[in-house]
LOVOVO-501012 format. One record per residue: x, y, z of N, C-alpha, C, CB in turn; residue in three letters. Coordinates in steps of 0.001 Angstrom, whole numbers, plus 500000, padded with zeros to 6 digits. Each point is the difference from the previous one (the first is absolute). Glycine has a CB too. Layout:
<sedrens>
XYZXYZXYZXYZALA...
</sedrens>
This chain:
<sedrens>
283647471744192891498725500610500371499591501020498952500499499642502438UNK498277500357496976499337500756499130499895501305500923498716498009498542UNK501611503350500944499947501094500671498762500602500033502092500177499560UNK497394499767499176498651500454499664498653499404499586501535501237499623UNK498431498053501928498657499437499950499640499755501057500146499219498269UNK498449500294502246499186500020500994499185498799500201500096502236499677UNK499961497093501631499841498789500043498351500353500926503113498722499793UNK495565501129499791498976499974500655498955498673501047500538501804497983UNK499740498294503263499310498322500390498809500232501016502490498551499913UNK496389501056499221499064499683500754499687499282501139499845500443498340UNK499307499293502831499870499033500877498592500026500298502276500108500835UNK496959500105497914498475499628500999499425498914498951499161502728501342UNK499848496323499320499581498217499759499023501132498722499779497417503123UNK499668503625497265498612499931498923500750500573498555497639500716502048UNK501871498994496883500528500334498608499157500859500028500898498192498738UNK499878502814500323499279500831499676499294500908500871500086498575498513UNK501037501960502889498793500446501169500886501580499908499050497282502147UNK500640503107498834500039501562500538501822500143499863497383500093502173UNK503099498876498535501454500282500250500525499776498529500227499183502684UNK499260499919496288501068499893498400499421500640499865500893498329498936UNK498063502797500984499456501194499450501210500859500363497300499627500242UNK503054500555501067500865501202500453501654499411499835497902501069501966UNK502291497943497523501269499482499401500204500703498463499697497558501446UNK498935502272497869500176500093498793500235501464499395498741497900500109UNK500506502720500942500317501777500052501438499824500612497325501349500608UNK503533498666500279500902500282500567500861499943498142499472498987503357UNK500451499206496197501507499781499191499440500943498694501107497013500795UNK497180503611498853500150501001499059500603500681500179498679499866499482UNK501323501207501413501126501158500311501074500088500032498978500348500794UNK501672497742498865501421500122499875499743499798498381501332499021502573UNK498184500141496851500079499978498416499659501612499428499074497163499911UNK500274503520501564499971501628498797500882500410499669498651500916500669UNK502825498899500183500792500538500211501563498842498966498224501420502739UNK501121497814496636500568499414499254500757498466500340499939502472499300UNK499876497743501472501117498928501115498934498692499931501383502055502255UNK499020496865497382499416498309499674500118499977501790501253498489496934UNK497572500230502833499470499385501467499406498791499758499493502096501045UNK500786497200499856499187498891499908499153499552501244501671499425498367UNK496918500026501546499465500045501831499821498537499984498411502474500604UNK501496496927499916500142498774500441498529499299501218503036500863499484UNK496206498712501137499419499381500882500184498974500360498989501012499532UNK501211499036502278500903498985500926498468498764499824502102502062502353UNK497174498241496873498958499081500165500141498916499334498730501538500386UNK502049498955498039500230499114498938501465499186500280498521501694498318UNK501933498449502771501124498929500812500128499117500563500375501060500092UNK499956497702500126499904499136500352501043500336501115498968498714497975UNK501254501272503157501367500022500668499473500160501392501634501079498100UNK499026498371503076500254499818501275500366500482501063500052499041498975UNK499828501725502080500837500712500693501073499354500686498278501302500098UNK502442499597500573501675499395500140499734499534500931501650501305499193UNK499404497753500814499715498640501024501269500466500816498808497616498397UNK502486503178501647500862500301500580500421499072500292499476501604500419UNK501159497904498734501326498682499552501151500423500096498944498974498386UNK501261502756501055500948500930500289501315499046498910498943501176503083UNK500207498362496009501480499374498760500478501218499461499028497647498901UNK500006503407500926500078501216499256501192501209500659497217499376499351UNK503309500142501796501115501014500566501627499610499352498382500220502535UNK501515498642496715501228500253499310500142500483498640500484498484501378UNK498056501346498435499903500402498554499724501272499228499478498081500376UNK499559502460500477498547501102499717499302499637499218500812501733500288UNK499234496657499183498821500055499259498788498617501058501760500910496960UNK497371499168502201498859498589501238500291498831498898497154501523501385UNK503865497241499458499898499376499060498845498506500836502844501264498509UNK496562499186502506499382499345500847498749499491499905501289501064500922UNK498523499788497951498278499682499387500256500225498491498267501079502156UNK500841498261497098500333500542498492498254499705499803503201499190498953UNK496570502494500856498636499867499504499750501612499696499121497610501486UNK499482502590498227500055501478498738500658501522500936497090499009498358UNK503463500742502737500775500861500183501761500140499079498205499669502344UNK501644499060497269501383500108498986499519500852498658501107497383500775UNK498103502882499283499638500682498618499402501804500435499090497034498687UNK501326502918502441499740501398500584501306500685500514497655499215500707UNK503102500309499505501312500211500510500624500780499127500122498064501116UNK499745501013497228500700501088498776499638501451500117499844498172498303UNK498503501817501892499648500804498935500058501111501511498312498472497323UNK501996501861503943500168500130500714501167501091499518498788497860501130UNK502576501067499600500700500848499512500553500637498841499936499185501521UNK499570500232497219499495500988499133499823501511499840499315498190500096UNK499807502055500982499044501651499706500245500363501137497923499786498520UNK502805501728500898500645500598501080498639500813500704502728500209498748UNK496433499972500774498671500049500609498720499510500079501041501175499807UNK498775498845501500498864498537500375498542500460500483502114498460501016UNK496959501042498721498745500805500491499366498854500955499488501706497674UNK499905498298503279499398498941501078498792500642500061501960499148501489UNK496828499861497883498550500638501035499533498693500490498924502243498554UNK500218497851502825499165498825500254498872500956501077502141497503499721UNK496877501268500166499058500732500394500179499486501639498373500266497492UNK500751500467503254500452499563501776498799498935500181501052502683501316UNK499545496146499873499230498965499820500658500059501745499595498605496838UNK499639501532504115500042499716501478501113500940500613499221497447499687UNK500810504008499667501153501094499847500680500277499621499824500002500744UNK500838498908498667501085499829499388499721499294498560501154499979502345UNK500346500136496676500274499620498849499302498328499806502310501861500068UNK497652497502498841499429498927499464500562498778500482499494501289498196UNK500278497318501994500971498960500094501452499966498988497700498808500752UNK501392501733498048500682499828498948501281501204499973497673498823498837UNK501862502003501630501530500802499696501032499882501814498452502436497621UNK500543497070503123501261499628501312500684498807499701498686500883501934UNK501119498134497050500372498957499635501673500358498996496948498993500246UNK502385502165499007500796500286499117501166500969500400498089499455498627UNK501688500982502167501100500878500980500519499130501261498685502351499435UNK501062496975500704500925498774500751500847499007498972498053499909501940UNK501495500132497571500861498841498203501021501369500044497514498322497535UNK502752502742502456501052500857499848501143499963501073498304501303498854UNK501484498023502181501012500136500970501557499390498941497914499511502665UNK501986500053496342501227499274499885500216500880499178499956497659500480UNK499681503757499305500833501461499950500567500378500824498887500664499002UNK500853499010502262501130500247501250501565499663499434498065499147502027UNK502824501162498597501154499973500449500820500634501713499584499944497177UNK500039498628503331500725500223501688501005499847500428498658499555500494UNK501771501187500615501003499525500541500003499305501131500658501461498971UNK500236497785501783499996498913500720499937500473501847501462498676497604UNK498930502876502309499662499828501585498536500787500487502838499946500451UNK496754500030500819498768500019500392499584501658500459500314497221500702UNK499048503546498960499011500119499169500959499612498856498228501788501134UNK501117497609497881500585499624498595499284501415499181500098496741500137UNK501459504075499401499293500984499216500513499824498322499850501757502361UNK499222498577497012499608499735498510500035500698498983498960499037500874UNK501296500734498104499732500423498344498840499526499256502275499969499846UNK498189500524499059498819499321498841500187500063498583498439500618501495UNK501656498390498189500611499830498497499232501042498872500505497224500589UNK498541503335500043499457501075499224500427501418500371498159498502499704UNK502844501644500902499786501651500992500672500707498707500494499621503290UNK499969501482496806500736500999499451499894500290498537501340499459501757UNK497338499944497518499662499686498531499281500933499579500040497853500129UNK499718503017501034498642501619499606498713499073499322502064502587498872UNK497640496642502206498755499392499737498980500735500927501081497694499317UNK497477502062499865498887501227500526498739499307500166500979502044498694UNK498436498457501925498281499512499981498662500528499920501055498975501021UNK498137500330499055498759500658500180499179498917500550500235501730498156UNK498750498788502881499440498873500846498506500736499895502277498996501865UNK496591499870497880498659500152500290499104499086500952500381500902497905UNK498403499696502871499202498536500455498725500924499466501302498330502600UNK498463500655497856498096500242499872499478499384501326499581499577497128UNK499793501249503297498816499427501079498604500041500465501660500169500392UNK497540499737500100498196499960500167499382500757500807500019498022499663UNK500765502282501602499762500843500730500577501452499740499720498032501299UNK499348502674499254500096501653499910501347500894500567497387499665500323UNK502981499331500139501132500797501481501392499468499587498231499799502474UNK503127501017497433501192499026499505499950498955500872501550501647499129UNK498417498751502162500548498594501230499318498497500145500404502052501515UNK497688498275497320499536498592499987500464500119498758498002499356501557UNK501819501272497323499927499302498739501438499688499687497845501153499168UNK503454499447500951501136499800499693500621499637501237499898501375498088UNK500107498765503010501006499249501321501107500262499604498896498085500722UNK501882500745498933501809499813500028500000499527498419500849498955502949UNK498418501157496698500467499372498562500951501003499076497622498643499986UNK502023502613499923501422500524499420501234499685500899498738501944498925UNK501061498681502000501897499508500948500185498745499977500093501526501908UNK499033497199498074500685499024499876500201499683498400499194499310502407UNK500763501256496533500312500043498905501497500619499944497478500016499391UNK502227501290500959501169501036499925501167499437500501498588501848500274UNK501359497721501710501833500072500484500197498980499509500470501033502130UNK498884498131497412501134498635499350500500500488498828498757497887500715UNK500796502692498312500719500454498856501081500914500159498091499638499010UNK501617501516502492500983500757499207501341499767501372497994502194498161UNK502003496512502388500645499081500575501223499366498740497595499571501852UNK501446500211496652500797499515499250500761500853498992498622498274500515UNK500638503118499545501221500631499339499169500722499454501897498537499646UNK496498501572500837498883501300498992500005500835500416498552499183499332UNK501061501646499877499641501396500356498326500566500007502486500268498946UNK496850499923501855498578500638499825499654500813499540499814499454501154UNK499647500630497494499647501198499525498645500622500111501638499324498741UNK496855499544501387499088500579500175499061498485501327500326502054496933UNK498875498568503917498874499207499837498735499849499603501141499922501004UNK498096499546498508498617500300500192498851499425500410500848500855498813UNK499256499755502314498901498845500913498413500156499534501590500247502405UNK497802499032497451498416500163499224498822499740501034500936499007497614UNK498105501798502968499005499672501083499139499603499559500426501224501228UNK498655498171499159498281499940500270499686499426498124499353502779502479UNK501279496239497422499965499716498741500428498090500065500733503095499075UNK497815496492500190499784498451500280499326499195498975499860500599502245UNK499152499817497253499098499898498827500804499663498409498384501847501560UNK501766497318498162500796499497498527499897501000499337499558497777499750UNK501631502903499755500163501007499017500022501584500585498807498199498403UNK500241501527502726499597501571500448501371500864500289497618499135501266UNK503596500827498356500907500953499812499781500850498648501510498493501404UNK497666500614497577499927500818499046499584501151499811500050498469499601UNK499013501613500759499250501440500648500733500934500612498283498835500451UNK503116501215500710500893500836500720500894500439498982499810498894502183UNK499909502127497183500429500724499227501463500299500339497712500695499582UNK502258499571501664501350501094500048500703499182501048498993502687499505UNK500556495795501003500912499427500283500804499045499103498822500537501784UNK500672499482496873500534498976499027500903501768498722497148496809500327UNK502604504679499865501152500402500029501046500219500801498860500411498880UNK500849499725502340501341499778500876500996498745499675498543501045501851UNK500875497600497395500562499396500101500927499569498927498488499915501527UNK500616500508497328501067500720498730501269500595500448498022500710498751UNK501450500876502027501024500396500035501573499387500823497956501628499481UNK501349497665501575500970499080500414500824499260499228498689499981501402UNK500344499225497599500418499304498909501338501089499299497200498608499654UNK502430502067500189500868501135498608500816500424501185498109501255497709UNK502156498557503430501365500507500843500526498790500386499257502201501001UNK500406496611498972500866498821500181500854500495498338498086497639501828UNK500959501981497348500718500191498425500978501131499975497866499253498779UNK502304501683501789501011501276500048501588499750501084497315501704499687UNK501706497107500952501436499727501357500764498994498895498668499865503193UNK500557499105496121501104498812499757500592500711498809498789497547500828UNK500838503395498632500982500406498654501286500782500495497846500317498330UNK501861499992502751501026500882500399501263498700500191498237502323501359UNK502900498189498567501511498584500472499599500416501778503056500231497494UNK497764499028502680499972499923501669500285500835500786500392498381499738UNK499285502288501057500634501470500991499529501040498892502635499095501484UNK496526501264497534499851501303499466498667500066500231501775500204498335UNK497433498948502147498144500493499967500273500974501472498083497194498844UNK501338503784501344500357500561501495499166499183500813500510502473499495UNK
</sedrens>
């Protein structure tokens, strides 16, 4: 695993919209801070959601489907820090990133009696995050709903840590984040404190 770097993934269908606007600020604030990133969009993927074949419990890896989630998996665990934005679409997160956080179950590791309690081939790595949405309505509860928490407990289920969110209101209009001045620096600065967690080795960021 590369220590010092940052894995960024989009989940919204429009190019070039409000949410890779507030992606692209987040992974600046880690390149201010020196630390390489790469962002990625679940759009430019070809891949399937899990069919729960459950081949993946002897393995941890999905060998059940082979499609552009095999090319996300590397770069995954890769970067010990990860950035997630999607914009909210019926309250919640995108097709595209509930798709992509179900393809992760074969990071699990279970055990066999009932409740079956669990690991994760990612835990204990001082891995970190940063989570954004964007939404249309004025109010968190229409424009954002559940879309950060259902972003968030699955990750830090696998071994993340939360470092920032940033939920975005009353914002719909192509581009019109550009104009929110000081929500695209908050998100720098987010950016430049993911970049300060992954340089640190593991157990020293407080």
């Amino acid at each position: 695993m590369t220590d010092l770097s940052v894995l960024g993934i989009g989940a919204s269908p429009r190019k070039r919209g409000n949410s890779d606007m507030l992606l692209r600020h987040i992974l600046k604030g880690v390149r201010s801070r020196g630390v390489s990133c790469e962002d990625v969009q679940l759009r430019d993927y070809q891949f399937s959601a899990c069919t729960g074949c459950e081949k993946c419990r002897n393995t941890t890896k999905c060998t059940g489907l082979q499609d552009g989630m095999q090319l996300l998996y590397p770069k995954l665990a890769g970067a010990r820090g990860l950035v997630l934005v999607s914009p909210t679409h019926n309250y919640n997160m995108t097709v595209w990133m509930k798709a992509f956080i179900d393809r992760l179950y074969c990071l699990y590791m279970f055990t066999d009696d009932r409740p079956r309690r669990y690991t994760s081939s990612m835990a204990g790595q001082g891995r970190k995050m940063v989570l954004g949405a964007v939404g249309e309505q004025p109010t968190y509860e229409e424009a954002i709903g559940f879309t950060l928490d259902a972003m968030r407990l699955p990750f830090e289920a696998l071994g993340y840590e939360t470092l920032a969110q940033i939920p975005v209101l009353g914002i719909f209009d192509k581009g019109r984040i550009a104009a929110e001045v000081e929500i695209l620096e908050r998100a720098e600065a987010a950016g430049a404190q993911l970049a300060k967690a992954v340089s640190c080795t593991p157990g020293e960021f407080p």
